[in-house]
Backbone as ProteinMPNN parsed JSONL, in Angstrom:
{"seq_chain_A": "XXXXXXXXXXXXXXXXXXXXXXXXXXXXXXXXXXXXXXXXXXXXXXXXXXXXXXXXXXXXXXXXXXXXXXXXXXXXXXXXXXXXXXXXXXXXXXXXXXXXXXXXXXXXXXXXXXXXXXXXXXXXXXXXXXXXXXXXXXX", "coords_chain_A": {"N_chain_A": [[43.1, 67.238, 133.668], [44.576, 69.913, 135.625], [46.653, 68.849, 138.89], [46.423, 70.329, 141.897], [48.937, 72.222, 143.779], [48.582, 72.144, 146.758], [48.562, 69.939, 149.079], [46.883, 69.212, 151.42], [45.571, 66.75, 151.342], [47.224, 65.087, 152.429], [47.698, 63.158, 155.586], [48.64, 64.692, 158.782], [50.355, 62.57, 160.272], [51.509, 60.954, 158.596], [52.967, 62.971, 157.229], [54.846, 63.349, 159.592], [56.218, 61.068, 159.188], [57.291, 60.72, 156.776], [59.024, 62.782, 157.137], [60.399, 62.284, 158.987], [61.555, 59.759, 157.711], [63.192, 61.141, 156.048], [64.524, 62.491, 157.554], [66.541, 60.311, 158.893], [68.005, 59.226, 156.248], [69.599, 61.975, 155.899], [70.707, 61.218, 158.099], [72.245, 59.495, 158.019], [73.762, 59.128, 155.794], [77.319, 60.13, 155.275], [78.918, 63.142, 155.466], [80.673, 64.781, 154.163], [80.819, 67.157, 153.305], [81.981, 71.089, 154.516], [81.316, 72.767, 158.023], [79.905, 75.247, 158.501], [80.05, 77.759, 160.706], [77.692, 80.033, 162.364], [79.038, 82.091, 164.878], [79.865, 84.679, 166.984], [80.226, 88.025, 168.192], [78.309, 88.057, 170.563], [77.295, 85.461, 170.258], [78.161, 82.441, 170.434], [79.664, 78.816, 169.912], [79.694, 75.155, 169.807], [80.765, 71.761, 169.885], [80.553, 68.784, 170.258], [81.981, 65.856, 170.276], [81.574, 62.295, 169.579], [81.389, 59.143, 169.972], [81.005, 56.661, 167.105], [78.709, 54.453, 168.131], [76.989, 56.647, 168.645], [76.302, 57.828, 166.677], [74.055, 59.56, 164.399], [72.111, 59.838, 166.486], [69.961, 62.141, 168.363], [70.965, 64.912, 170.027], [70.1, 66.979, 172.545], [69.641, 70.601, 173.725], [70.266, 73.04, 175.909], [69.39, 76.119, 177.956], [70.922, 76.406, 180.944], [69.27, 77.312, 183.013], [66.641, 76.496, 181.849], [65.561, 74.356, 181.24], [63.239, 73.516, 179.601], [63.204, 75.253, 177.488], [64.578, 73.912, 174.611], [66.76, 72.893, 171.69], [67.705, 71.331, 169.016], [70.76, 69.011, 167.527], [71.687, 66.08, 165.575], [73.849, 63.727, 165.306], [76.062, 63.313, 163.17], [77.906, 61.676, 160.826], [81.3, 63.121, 160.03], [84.149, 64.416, 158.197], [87.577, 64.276, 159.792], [90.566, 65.198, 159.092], [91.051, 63.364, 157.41], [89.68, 61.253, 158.674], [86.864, 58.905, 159.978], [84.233, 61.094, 161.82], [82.092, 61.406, 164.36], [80.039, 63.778, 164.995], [77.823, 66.403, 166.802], [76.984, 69.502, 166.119], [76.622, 72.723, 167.122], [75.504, 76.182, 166.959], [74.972, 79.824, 167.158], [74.445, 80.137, 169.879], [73.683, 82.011, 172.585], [75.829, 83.728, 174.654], [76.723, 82.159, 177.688], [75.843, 79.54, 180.213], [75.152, 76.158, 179.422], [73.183, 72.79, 179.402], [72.901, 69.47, 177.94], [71.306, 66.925, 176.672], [70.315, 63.315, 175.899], [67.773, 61.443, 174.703], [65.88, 62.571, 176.528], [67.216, 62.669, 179.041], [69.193, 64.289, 181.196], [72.279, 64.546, 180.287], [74.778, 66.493, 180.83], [75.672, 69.577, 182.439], [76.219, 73.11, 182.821], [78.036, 74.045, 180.864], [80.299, 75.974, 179.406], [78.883, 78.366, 177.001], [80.814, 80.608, 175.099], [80.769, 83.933, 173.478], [81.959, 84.522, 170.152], [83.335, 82.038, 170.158], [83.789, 78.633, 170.257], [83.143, 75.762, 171.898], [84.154, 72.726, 172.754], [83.522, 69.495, 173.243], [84.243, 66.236, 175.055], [82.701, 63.54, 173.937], [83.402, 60.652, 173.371], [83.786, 58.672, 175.05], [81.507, 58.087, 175.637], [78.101, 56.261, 175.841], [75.555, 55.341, 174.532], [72.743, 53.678, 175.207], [69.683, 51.888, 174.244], [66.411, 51.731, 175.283], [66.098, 52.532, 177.703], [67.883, 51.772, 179.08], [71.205, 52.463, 181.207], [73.657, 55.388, 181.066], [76.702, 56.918, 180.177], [78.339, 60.188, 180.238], [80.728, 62.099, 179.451], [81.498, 65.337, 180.264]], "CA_chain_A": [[42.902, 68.077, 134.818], [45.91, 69.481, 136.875], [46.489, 68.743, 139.947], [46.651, 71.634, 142.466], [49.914, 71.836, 144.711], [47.645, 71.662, 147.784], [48.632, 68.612, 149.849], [46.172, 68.716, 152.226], [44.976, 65.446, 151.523], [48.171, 64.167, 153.359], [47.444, 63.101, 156.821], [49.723, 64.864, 159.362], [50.938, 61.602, 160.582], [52.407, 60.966, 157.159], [54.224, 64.004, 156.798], [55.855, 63.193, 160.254], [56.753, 59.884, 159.088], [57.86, 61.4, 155.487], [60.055, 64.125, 157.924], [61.007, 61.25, 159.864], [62.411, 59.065, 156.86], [64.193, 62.367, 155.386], [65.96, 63.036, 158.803], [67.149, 58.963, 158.621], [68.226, 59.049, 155.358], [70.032, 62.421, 156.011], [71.89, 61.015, 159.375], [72.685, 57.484, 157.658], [75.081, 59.327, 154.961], [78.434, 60.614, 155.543], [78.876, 64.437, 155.522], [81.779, 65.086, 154.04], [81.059, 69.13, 153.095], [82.589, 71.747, 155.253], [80.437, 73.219, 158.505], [79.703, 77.063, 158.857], [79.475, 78.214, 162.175], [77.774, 81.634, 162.877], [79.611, 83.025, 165.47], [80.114, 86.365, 167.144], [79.719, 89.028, 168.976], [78.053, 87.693, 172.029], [76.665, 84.271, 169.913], [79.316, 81.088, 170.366], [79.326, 77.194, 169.86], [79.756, 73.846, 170.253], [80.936, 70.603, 168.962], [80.642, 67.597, 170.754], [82.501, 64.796, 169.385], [81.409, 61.035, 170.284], [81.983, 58.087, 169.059], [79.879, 55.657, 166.312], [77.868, 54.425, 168.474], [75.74, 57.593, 169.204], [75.857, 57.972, 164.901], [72.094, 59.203, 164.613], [71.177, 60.379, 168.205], [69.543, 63.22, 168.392], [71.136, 65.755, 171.202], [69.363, 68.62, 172.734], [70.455, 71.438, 174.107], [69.052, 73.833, 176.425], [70.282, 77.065, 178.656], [71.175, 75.565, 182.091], [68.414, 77.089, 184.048], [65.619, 76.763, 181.188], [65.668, 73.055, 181.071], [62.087, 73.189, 178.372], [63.923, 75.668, 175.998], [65.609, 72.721, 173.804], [67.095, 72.395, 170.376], [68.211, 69.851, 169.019], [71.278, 68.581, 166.723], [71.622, 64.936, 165.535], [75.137, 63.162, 165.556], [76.319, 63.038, 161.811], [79.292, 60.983, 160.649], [82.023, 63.637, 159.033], [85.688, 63.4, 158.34], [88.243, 65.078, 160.235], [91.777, 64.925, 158.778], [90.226, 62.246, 156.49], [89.498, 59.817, 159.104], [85.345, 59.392, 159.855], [84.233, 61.816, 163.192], [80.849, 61.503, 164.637], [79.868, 64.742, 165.933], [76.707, 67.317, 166.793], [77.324, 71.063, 165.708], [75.761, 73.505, 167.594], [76.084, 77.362, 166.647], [74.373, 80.914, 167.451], [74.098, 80.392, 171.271], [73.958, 83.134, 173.199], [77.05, 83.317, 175.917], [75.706, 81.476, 179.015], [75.937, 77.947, 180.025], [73.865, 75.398, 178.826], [72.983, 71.603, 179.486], [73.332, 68.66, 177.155], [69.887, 65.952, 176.754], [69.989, 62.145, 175.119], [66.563, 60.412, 175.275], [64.621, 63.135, 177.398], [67.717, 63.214, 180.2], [70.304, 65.535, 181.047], [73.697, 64.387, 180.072], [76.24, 67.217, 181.005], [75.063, 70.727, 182.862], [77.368, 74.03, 183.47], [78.633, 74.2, 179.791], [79.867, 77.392, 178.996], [79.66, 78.582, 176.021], [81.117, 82.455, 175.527], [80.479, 84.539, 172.212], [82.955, 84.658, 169.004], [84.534, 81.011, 169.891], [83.37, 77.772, 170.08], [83.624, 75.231, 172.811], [84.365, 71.216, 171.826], [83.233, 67.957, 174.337], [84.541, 65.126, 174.285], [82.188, 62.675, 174.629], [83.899, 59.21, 172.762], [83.46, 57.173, 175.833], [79.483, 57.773, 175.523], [77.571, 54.822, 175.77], [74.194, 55.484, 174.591], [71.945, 52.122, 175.278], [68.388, 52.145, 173.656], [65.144, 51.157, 176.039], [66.053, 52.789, 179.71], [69.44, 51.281, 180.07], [71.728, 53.322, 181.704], [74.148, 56.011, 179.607], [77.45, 57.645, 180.995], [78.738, 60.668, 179.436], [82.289, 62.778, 180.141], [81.878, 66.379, 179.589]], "C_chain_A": [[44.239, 68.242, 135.548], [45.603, 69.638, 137.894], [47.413, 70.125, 140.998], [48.055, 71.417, 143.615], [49.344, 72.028, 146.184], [48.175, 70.055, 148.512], [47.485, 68.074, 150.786], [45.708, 67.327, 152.55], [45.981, 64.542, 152.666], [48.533, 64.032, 154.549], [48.696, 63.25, 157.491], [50.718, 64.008, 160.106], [52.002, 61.065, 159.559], [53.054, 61.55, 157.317], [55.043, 63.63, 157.929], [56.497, 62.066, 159.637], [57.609, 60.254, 157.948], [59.479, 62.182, 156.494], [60.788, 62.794, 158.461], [62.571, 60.018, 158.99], [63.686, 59.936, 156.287], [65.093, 62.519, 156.659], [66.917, 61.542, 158.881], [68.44, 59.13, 157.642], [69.706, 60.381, 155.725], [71.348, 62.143, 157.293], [73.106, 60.245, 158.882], [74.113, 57.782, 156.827], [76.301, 59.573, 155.37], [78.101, 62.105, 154.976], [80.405, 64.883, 155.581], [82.293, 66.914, 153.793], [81.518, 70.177, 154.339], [81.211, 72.441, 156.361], [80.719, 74.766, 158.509], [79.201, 77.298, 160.06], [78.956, 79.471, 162.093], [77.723, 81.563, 164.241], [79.926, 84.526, 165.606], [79.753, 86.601, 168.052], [79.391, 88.358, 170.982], [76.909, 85.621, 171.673], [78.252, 82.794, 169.804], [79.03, 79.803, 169.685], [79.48, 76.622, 170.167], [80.164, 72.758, 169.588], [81.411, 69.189, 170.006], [80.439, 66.454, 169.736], [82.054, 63.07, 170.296], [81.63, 59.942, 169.484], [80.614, 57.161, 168.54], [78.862, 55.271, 166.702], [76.47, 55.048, 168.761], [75.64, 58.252, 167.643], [74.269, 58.538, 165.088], [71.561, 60.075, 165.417], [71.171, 61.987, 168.329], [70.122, 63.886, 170.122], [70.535, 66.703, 171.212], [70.241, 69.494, 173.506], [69.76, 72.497, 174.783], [69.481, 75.229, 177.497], [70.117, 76.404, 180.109], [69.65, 75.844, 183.068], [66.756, 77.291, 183.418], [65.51, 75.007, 180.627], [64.471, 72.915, 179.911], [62.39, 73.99, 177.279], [64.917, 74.902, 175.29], [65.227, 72.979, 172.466], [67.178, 71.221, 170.145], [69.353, 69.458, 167.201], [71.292, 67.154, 166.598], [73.361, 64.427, 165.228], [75.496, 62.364, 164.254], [77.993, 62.366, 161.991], [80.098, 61.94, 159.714], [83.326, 63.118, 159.03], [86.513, 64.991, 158.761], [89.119, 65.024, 159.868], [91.948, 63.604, 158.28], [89.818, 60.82, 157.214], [87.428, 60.347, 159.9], [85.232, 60.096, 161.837], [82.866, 62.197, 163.417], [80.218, 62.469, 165.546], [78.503, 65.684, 165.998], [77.127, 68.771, 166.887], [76.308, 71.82, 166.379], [76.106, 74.926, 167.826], [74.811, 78.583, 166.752], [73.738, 80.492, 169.263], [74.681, 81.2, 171.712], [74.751, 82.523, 174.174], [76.364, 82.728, 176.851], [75.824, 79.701, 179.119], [74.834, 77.27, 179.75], [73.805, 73.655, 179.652], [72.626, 70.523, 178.005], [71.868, 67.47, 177.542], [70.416, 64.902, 175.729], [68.642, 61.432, 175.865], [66.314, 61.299, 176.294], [65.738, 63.384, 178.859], [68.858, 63.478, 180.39], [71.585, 64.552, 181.277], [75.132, 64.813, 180.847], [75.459, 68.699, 181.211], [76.397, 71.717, 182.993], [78.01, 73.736, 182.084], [78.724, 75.38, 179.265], [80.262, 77.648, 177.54], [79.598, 80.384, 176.13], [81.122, 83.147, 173.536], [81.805, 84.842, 171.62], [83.897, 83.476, 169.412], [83.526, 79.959, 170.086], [84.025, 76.619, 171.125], [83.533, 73.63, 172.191], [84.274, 70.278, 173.675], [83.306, 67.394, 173.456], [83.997, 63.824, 174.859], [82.214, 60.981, 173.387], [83.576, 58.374, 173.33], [82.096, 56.917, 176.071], [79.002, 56.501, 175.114], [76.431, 55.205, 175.29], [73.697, 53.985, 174.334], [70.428, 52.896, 175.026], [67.541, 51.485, 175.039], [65.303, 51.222, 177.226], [67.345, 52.517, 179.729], [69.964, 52.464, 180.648], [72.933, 54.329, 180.452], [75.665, 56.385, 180.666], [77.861, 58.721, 179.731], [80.086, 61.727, 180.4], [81.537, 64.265, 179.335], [83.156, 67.212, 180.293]], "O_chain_A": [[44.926, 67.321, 135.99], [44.624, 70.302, 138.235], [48.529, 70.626, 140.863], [48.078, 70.366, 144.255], [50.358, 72.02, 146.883], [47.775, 69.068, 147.894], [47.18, 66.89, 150.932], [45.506, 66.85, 153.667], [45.638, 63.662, 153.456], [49.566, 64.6, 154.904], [49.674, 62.539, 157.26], [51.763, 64.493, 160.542], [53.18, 60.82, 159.823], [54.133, 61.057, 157.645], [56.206, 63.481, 157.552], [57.709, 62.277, 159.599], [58.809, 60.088, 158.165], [60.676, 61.951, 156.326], [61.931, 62.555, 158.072], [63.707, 59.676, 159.319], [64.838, 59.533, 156.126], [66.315, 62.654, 156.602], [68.131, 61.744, 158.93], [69.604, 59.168, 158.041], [70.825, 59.878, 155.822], [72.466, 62.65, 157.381], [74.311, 60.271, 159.132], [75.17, 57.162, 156.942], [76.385, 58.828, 156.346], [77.187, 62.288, 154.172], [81.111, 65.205, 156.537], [83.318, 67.578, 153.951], [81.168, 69.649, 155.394], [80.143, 72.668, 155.791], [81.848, 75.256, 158.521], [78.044, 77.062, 160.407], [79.798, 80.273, 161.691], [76.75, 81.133, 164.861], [80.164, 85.347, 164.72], [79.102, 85.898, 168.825], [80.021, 88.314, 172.039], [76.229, 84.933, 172.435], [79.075, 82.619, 168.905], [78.11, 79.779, 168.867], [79.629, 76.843, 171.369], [79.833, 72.818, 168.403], [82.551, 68.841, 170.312], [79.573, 66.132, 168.923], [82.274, 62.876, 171.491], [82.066, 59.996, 168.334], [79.578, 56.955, 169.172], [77.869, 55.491, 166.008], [75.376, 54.532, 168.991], [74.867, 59.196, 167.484], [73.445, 57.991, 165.82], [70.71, 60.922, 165.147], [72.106, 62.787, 168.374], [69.736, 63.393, 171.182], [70.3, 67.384, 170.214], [71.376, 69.191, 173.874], [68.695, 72.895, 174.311], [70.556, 74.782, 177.898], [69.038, 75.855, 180.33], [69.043, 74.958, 183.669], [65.855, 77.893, 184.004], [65.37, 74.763, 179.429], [64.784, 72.028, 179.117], [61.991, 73.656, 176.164], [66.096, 75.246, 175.37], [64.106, 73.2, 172.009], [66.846, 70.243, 170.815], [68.89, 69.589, 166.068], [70.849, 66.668, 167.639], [73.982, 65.39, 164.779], [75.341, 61.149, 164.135], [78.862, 62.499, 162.852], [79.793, 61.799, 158.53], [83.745, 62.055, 159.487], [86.323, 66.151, 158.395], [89.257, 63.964, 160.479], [92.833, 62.832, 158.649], [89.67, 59.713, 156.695], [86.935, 61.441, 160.175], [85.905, 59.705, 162.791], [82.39, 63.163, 162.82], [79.878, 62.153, 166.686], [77.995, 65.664, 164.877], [77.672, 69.11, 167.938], [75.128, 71.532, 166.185], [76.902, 75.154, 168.738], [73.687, 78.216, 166.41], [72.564, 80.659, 169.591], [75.882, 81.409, 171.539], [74.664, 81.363, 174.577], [75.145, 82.854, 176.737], [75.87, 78.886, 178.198], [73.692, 77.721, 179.824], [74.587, 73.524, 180.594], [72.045, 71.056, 177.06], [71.542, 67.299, 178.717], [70.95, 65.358, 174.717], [68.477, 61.039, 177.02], [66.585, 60.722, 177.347], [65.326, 64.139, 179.739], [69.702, 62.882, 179.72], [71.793, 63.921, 182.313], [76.077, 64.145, 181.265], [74.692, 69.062, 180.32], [77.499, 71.224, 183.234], [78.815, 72.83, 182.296], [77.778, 75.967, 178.74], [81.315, 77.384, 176.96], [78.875, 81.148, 176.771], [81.576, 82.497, 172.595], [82.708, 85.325, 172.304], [85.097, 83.611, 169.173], [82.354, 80.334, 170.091], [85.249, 76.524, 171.212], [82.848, 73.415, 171.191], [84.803, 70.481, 174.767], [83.027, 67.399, 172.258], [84.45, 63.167, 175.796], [81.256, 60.458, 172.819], [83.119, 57.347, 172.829], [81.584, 55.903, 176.546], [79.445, 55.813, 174.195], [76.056, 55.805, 176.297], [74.145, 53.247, 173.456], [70.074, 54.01, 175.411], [68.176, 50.732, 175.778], [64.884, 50.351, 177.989], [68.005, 53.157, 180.547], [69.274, 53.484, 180.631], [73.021, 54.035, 179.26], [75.618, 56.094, 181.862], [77.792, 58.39, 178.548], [80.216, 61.932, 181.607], [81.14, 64.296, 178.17], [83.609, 68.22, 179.75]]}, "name": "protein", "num_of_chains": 1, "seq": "XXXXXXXXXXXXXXXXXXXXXXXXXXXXXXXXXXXXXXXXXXXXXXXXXXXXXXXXXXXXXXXXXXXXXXXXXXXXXXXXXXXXXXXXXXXXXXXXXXXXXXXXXXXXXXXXXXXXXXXXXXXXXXXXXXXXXXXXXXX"}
């Protein structure tokens, strides 16, 4: 008998956890391949650089005065001029400033980004502490 490609059987809790292990697994590596920004016109970016510690951590991102419209990049380890550079890529935002989220609270507000370039924070001295502690961040 074959079996039908149908999943259903697989309780949606699973698949998060499945999604969950795949986004791990994907942070945990090194990312040594080149990024593609789309840029243009009136769409810009971002690249906030931090240091090891925040490896992993999911950043959001949101237009300054729409605080529940959030993305979200995660803070991959690449290499910059072959030494390792732990950064979150963030590309096709419309011109306009934005705000910056770790753990549910706002980071860094008044970030502009402006269409056909790409703006870079530098947030190395970021502390991120797990379970409430406190965080500081430089933008």
């Amino acid at each position: 008998m074959r079996h039908a490609d149908d999943h259903s059987h697989i309780r949606p809790h699973d698949r998060d956890l499945a999604r969950e292990h795949d986004s791990e697994d994907y942070a945990a590596r090194a990312h040594p391949e080149s990024v593609a920004l789309e840029i243009g016109g009136s769409l810009g970016g971002l690249i906030v650089h931090t240091g090891p510690d925040m490896h992993g951590v999911e950043v959001e991102i949101s237009p300054d005065k729409d605080d529940g419209n959030r993305s979200h990049k995660q803070v991959l380890e690449r290499s910059m001029s072959g030494r390792p550079a732990f950064t979150a890529v963030f590309d096709r935002l419309p011109a306009g400033t934005y705000a910056l989220w770790t753990d549910g609270r706002s980071r860094a507000r008044g970030i502009a980004i402006n269409g056909g370039s790409i703006t870079e924070l530098d947030w190395t001295a970021t502390v991120v502490r797990r379970q409430g502690a406190r965080s500081s961040a430089r933008a």
